[in-house]
Each structure stands twice: as structure tokens, then as C-alpha cells.
N, CA, C and O atoms as a GROMACS GRO file, in nm:
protein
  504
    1UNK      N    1   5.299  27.934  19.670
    1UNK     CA    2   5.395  27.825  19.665
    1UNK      C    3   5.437  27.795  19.521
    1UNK      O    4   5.556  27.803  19.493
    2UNK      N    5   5.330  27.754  19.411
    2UNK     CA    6   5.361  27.741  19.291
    2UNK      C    7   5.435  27.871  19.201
    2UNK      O    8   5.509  27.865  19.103
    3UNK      N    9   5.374  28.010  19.294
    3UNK     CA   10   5.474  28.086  19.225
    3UNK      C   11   5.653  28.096  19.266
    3UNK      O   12   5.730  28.101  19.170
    4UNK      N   13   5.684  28.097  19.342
    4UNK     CA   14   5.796  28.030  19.418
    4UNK      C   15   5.884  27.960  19.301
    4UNK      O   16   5.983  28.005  19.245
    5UNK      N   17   5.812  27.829  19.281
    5UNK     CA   18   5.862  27.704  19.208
    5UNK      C   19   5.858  27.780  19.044
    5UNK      O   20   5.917  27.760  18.938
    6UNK      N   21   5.784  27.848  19.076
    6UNK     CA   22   5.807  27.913  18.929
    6UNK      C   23   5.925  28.005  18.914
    6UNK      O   24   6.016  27.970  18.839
    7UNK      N   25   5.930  28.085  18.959
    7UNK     CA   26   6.100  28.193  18.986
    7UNK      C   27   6.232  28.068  18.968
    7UNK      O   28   6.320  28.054  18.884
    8UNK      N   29   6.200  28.005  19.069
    8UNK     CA   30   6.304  27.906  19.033
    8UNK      C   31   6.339  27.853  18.918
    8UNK      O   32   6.455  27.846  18.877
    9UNK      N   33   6.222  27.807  18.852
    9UNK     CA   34   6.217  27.728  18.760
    9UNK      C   35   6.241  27.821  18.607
    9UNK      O   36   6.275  27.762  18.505
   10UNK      N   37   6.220  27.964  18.610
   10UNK     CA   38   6.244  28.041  18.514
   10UNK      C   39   6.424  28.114  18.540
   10UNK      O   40   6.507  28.152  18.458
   11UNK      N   41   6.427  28.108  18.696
   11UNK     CA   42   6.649  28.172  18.699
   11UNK      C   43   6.697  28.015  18.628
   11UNK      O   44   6.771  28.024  18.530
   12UNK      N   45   6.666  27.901  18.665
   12UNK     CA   46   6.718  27.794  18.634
   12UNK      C   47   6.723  27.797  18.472
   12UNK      O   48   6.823  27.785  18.400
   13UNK      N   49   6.595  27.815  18.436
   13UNK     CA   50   6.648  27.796  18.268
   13UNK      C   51   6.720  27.934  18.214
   13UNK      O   52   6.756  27.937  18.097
   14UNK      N   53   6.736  28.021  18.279
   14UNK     CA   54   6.813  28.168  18.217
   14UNK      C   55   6.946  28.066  18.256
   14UNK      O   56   6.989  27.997  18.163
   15UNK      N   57   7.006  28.054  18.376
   15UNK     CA   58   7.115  27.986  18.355
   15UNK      C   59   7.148  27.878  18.264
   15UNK      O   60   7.262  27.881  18.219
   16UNK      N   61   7.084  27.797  18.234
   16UNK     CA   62   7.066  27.713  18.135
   16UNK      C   63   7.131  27.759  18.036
   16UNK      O   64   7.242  27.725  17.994
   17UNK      N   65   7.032  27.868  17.988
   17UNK     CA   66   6.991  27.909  17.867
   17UNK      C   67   7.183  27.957  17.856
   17UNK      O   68   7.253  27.897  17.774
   18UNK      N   69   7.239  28.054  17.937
   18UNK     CA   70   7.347  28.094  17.964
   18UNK      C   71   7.460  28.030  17.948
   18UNK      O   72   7.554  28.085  17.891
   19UNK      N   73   7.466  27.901  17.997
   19UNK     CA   74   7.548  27.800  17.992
   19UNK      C   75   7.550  27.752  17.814
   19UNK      O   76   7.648  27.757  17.739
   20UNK      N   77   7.382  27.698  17.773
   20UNK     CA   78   7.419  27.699  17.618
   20UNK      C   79   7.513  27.800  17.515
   20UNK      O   80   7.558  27.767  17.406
   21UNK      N   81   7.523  27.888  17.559
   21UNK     CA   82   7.543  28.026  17.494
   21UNK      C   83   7.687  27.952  17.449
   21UNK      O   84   7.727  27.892  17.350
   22UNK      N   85   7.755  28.001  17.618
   22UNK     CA   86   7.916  27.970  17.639
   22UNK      C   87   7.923  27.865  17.595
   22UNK      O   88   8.014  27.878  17.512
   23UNK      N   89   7.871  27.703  17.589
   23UNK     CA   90   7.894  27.600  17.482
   23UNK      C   91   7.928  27.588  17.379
   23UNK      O   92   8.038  27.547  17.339
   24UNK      N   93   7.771  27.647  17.276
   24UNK     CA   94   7.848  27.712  17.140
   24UNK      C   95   7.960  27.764  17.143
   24UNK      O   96   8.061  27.711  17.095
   25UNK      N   97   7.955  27.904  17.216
   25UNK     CA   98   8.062  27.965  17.170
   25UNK      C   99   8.202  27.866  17.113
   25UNK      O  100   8.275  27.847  17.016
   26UNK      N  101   8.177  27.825  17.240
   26UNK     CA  102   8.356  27.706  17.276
   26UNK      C  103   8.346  27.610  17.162
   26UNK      O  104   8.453  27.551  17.144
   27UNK      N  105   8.254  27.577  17.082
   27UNK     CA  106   8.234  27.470  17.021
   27UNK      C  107   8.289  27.567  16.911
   27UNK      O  108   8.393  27.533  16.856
   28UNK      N  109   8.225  27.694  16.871
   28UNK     CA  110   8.292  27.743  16.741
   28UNK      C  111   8.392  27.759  16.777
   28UNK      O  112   8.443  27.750  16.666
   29UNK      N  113   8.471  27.776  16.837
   29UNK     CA  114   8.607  27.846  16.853
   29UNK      C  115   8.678  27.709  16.862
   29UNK      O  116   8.799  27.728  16.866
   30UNK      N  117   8.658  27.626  16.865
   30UNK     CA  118   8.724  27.519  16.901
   30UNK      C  119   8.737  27.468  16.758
   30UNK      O  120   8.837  27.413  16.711
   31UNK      N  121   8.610  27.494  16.686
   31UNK     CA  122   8.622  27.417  16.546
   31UNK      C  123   8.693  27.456  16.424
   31UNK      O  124   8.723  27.388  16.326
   32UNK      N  125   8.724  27.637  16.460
   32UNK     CA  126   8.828  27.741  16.421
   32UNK      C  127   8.978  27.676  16.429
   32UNK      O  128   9.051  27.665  16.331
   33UNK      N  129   9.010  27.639  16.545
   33UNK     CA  130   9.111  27.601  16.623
   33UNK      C  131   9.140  27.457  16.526
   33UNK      O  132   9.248  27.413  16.485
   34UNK      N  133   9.018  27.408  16.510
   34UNK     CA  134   9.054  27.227  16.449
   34UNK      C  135   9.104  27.256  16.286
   34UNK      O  136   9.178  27.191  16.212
   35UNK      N  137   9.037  27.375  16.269
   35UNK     CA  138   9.054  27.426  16.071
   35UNK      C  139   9.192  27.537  16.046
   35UNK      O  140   9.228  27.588  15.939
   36UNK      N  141   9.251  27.552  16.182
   36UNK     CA  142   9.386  27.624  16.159
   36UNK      C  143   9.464  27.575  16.173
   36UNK      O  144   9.569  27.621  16.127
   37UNK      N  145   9.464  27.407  16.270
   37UNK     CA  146   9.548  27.318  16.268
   37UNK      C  147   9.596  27.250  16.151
   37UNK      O  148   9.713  27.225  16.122
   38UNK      N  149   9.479  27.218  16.079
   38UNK     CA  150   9.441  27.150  16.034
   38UNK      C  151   9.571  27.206  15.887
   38UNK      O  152   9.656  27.129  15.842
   39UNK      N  153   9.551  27.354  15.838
   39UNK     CA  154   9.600  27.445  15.751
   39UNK      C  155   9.744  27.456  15.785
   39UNK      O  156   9.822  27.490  15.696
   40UNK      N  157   9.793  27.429  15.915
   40UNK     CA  158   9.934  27.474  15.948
   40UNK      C  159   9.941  27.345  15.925
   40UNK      O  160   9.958  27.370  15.805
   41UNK      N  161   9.946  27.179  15.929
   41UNK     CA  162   9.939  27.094  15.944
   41UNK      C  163  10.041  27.051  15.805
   41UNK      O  164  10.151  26.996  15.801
   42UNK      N  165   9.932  27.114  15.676
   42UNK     CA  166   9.921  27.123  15.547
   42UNK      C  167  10.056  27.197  15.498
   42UNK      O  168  10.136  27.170  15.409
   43UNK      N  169  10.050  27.277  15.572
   43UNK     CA  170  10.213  27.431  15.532
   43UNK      C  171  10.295  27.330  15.574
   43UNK      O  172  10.336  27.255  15.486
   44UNK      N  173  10.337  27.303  15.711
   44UNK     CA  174  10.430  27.229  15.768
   44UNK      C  175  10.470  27.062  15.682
   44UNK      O  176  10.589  27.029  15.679
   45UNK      N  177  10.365  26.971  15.618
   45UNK     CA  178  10.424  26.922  15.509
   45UNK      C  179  10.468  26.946  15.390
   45UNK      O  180  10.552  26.883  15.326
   46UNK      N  181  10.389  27.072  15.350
   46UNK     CA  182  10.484  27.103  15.192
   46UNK      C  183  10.625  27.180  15.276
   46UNK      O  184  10.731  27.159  15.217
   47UNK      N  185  10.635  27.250  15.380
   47UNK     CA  186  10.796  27.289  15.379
   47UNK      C  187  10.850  27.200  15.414
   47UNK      O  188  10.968  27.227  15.392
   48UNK      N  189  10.838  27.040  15.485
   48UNK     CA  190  10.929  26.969  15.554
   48UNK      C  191  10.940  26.898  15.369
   48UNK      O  192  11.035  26.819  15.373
   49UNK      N  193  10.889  26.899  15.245
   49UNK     CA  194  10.916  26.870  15.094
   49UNK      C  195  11.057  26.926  15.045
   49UNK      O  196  11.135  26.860  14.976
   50UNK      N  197  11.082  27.073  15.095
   50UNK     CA  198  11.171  27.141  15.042
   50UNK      C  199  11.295  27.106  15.090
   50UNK      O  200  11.320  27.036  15.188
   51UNK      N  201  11.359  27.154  15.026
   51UNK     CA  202  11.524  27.125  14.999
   51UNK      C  203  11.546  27.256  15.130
   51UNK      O  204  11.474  27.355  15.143
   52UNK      N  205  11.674  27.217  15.222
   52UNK     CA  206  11.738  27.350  15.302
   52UNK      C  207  11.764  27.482  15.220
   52UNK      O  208  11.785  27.583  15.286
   53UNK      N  209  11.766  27.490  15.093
   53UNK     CA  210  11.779  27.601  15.049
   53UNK      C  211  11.707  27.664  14.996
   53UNK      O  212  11.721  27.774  14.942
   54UNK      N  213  11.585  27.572  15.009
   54UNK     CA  214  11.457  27.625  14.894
   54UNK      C  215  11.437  27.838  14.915
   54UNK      O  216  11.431  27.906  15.017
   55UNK      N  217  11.436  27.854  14.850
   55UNK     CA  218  11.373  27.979  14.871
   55UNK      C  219  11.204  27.997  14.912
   55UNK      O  220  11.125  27.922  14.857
   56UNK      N  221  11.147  28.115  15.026
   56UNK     CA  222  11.041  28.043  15.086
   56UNK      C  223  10.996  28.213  15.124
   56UNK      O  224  11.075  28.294  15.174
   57UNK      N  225  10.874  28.238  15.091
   57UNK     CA  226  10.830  28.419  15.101
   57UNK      C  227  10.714  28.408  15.204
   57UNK      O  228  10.639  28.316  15.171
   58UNK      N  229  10.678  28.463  15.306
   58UNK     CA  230  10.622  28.526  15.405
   58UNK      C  231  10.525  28.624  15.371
   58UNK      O  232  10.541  28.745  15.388
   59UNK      N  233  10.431  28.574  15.326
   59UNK     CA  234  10.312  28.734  15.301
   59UNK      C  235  10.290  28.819  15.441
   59UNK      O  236  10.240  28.766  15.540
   60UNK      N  237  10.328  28.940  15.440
   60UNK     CA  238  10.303  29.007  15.518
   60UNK      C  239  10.261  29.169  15.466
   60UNK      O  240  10.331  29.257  15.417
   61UNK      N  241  10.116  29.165  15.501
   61UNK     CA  242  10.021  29.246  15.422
   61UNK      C  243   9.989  29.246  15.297
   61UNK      O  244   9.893  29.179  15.258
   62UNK      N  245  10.048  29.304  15.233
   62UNK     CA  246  10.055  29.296  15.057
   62UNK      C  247  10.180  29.271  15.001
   62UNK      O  248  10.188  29.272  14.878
   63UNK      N  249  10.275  29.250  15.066
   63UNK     CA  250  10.433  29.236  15.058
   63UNK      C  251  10.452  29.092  15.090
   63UNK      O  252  10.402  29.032  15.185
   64UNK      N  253  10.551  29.031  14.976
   64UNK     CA  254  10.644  28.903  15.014
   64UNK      C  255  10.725  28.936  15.018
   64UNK      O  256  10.785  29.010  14.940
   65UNK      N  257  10.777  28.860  15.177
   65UNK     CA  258  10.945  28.857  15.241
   65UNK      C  259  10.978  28.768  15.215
   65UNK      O  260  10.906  28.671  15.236
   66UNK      N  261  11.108  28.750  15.155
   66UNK     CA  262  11.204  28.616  15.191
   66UNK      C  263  11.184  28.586  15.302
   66UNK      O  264  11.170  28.678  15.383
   67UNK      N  265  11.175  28.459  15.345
   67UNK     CA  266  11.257  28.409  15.480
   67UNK      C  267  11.336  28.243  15.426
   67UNK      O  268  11.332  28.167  15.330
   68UNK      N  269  11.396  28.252  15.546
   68UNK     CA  270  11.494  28.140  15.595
   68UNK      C  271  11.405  28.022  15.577
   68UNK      O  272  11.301  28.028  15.643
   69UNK      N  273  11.422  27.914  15.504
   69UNK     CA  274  11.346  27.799  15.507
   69UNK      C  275  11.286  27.737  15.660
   69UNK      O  276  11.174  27.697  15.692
   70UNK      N  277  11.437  27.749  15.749
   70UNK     CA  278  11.400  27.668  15.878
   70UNK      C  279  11.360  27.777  15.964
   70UNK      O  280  11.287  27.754  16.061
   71UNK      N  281  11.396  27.876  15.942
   71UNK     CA  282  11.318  27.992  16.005
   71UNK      C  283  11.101  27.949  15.966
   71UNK      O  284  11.016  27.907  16.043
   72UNK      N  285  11.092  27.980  15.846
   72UNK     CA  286  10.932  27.884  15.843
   72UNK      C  287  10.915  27.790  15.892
   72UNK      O  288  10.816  27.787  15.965
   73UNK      N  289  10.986  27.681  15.883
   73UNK     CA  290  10.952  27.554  15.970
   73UNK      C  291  10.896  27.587  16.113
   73UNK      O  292  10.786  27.560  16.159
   74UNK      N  293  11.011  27.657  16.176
   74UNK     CA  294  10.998  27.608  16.332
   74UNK      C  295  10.867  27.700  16.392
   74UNK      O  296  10.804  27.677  16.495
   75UNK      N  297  10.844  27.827  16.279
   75UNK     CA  298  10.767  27.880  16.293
   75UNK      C  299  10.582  27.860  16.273
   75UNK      O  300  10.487  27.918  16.325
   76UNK      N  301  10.596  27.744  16.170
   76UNK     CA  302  10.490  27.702  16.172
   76UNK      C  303  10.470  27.598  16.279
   76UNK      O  304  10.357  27.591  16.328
   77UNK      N  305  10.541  27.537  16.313
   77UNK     CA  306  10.585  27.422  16.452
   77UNK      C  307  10.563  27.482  16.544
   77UNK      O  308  10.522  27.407  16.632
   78UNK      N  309  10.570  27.650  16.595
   78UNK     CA  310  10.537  27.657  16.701
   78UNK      C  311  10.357  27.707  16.685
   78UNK      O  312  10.272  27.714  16.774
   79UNK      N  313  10.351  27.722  16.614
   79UNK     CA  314  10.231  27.779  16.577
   79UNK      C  315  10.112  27.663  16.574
   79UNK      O  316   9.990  27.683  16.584
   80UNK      N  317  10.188  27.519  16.554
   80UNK     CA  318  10.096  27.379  16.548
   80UNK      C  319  10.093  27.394  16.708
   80UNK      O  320   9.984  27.395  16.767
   81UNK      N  321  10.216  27.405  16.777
   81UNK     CA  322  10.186  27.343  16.927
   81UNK      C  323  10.135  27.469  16.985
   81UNK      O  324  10.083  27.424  17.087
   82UNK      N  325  10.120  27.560  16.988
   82UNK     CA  326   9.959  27.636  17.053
   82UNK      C  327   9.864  27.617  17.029
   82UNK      O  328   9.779  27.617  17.118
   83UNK      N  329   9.835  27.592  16.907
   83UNK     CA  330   9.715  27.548  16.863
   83UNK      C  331   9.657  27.462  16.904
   83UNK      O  332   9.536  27.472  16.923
   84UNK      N  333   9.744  27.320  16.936
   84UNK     CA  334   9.751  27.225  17.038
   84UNK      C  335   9.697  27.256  17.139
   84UNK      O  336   9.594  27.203  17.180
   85UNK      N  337   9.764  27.353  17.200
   85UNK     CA  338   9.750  27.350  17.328
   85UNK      C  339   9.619  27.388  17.418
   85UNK      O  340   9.565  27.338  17.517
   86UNK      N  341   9.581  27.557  17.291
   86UNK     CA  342   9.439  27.606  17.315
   86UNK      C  343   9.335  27.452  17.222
   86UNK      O  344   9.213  27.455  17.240
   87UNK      N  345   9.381  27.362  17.154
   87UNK     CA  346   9.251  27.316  17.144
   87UNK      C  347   9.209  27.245  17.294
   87UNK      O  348   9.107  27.264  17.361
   88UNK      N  349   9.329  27.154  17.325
   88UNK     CA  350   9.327  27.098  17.436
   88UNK      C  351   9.218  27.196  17.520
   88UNK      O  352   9.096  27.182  17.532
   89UNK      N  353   9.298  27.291  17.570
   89UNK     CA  354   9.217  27.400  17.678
   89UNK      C  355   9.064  27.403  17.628
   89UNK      O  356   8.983  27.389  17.720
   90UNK      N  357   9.013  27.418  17.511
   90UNK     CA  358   8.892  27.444  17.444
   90UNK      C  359   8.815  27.310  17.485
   90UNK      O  360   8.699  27.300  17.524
   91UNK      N  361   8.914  27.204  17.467
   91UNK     CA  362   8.817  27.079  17.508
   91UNK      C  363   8.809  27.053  17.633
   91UNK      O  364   8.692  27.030  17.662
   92UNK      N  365   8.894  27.043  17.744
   92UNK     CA  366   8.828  27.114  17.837
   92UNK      C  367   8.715  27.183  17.895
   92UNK      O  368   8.640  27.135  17.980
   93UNK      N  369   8.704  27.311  17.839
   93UNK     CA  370   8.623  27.388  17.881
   93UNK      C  371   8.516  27.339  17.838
   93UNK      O  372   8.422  27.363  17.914
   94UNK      N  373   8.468  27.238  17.682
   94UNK     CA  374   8.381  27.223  17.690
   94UNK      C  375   8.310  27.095  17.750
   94UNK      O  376   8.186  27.090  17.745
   95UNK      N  377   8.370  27.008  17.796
   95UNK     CA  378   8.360  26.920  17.891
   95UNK      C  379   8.291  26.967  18.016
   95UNK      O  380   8.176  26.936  18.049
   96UNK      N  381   8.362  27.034  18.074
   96UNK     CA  382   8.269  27.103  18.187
   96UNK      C  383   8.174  27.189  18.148
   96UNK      O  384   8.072  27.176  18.216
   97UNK      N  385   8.168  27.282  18.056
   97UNK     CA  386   7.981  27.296  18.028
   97UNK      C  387   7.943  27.199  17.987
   97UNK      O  388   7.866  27.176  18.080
   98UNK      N  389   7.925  27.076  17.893
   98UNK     CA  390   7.855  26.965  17.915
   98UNK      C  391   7.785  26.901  18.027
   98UNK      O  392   7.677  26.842  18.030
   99UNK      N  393   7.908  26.936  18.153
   99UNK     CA  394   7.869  26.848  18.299
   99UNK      C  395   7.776  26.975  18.313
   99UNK      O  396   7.677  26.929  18.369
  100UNK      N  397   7.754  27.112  18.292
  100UNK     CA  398   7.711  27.231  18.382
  100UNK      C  399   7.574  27.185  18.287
  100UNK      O  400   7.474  27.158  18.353
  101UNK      N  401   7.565  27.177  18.174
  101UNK     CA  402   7.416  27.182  18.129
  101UNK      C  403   7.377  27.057  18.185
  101UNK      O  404   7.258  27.062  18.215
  102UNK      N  405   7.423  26.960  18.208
  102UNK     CA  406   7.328  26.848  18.228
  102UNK      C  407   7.255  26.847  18.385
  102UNK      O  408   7.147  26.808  18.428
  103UNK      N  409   7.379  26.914  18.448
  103UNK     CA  410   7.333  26.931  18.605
  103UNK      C  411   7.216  27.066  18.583
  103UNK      O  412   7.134  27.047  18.673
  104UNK      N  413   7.180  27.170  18.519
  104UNK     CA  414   7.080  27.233  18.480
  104UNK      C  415   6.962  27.201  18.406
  104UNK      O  416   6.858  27.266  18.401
  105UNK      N  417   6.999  27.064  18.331
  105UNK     CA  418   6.880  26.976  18.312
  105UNK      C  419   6.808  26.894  18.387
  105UNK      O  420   6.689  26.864  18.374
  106UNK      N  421   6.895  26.855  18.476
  106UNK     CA  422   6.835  26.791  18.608
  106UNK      C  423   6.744  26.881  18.716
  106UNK      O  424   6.649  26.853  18.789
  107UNK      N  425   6.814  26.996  18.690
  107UNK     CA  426   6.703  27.062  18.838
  107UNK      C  427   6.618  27.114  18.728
  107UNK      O  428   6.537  27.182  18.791
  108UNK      N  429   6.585  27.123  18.597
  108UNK     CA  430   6.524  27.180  18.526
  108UNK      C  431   6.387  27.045  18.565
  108UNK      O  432   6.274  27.068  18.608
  109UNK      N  433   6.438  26.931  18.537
  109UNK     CA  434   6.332  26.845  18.528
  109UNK      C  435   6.275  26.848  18.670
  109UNK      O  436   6.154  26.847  18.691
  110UNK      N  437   6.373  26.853  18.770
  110UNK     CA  438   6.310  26.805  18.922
  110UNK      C  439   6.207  26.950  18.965
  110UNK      O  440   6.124  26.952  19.056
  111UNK      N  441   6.241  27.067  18.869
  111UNK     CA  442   6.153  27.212  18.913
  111UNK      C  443   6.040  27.172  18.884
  111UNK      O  444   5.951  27.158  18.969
  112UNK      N  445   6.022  27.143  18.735
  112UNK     CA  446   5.931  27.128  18.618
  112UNK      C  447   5.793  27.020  18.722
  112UNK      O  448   5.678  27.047  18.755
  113UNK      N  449   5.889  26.885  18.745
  113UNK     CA  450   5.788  26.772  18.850
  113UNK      C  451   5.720  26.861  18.935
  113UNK      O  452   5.599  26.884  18.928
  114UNK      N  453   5.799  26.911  19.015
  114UNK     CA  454   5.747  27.000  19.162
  114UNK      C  455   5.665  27.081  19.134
  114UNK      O  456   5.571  27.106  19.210
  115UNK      N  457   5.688  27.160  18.976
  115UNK     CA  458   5.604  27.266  18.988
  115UNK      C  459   5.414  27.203  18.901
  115UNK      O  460   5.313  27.257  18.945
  116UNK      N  461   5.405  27.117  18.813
  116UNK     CA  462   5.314  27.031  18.819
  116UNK      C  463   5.259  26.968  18.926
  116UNK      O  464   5.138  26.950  18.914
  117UNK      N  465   5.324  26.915  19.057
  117UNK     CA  466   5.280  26.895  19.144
  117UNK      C  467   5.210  26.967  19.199
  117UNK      O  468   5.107  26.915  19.242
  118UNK      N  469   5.227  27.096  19.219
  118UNK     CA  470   5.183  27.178  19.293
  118UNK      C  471   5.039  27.249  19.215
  118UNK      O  472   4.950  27.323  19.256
  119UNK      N  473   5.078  27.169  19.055
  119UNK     CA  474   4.918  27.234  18.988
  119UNK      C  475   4.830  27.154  18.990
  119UNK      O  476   4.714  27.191  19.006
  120UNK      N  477   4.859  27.040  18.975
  120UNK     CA  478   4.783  26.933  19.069
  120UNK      C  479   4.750  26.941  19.145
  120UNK      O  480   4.640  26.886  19.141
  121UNK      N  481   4.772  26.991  19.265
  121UNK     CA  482   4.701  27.015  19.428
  121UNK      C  483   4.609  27.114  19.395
  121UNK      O  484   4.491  27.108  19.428
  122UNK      N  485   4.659  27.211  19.328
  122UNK     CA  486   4.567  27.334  19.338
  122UNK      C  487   4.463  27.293  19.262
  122UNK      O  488   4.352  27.313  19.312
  123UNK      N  489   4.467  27.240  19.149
  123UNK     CA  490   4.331  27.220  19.059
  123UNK      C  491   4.236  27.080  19.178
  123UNK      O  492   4.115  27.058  19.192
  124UNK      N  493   4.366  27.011  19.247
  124UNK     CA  494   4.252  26.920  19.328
  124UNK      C  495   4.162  26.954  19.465
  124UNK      O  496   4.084  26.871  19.511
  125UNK      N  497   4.185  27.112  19.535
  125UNK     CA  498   4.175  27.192  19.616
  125UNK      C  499   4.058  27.277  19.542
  125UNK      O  500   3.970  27.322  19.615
  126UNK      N  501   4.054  27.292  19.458
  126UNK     CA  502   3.955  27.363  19.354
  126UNK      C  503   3.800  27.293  19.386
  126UNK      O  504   3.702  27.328  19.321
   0.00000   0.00000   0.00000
């Protein structure tokens, strides 16, 4: 019987354990997400500084391109509202592993009782 409660009680914390994993993860990626906003945030006020004609270069690889002033703008603008959008999604997701670990802390504790219970009987059967 106590071994039983034990299987259980060891898939329960692998899931657990599983669920922490995917948490982190979401938590770094999310905090990626808060430090690229954060950087486009920064671009998008020094170009909304410039004059319509400012001249404005595009690193791409080892090369600067001209571009179009409002061509950068809207481009960093769309680049804020995904970012947006996956943080949103990121917070989300980690909302519900929050609810998933805590409901795995609960049967973690109610295994843990049961399975003491059951070492209790046996040592009182002894």
C-alpha cells in the first residue's frame, strides 16, 4: 500500500518538477521580452526627437543603410506592438503554470500526509 503512495508521490513530483522547468523558462523569456521592449521603447523616443528629414542608418550586418526616417519609426512601432503582444501571451502562460504548480503542491502535500500515514500504521502494526 505504502509503496503505491509512493509511485504516486514520486510521478507527482517529476510533474512538478516539469512544470517548474516550463515556468522558468517563460519567466526568462518573458524578461528578454521586458529588456527588448524596454530598448525599442528607447529607439522609438530618440527617432520621434528627429526632424522628418533627419538622416537615419539601419545596421544590417556590418553595413549601414540609409533609411527613410518614418520608414524607422513605424518599424520600430511595429516591433513595440509584438513585443506587446508576445509579452502579454508570456504572461499568460505564466499564470497558468503558477495555477499548475500550486495544484501539484497540493496533491504533493495530500500524497506526502497519506504516505506518512501509512508509516504510521506500519511502524504501529510492528
Amino acid at each position: 500500500m505504502a509503496e503505491g503512495i509512493q509511485k504516486r508521490l514520486q510521478k507527482e513530483l517529476e510533474k512538478f518538477k516539469s512544470v517548474q522547468k516550463e515556468y522558468q523558462k517563460c519567466v526568462a523569456a518573458r524578461q528578454q521580452l521586458d529588456a527588448q521592449f524596454n530598448e525599442n521603447t528607447l529607439v522609438k523616443q530618440e527617432l520621434d526627437l528627429l526632424e522628418d528629414g533627419a538622416t537615419v542608418y539601419k545596421m544590417i550586418g556590418p553595413v549601414l543603410v540609409k533609411q527613410d526616417t518614418e520608414e524607422s519609426r513605424q518599424n520600430v512601432q511595429k516591433r513595440i506592438d509584438y513585443i506587446t503582444g508576445e509579452m502579454q501571451r508570456h504572461e499568460t502562460s505564466i499564470k497558468d503554470l503558477e495555477k499548475k504548480q500550486d495544484s501539484h503542491r497540493e496533491n504533493l502535500a495530500k500524497l506526502q500526509h497519506q504516505f506518512q500515514q501509512q508509516q504510521v500504521k506500519a511502524v504501529a502494526r510492528s
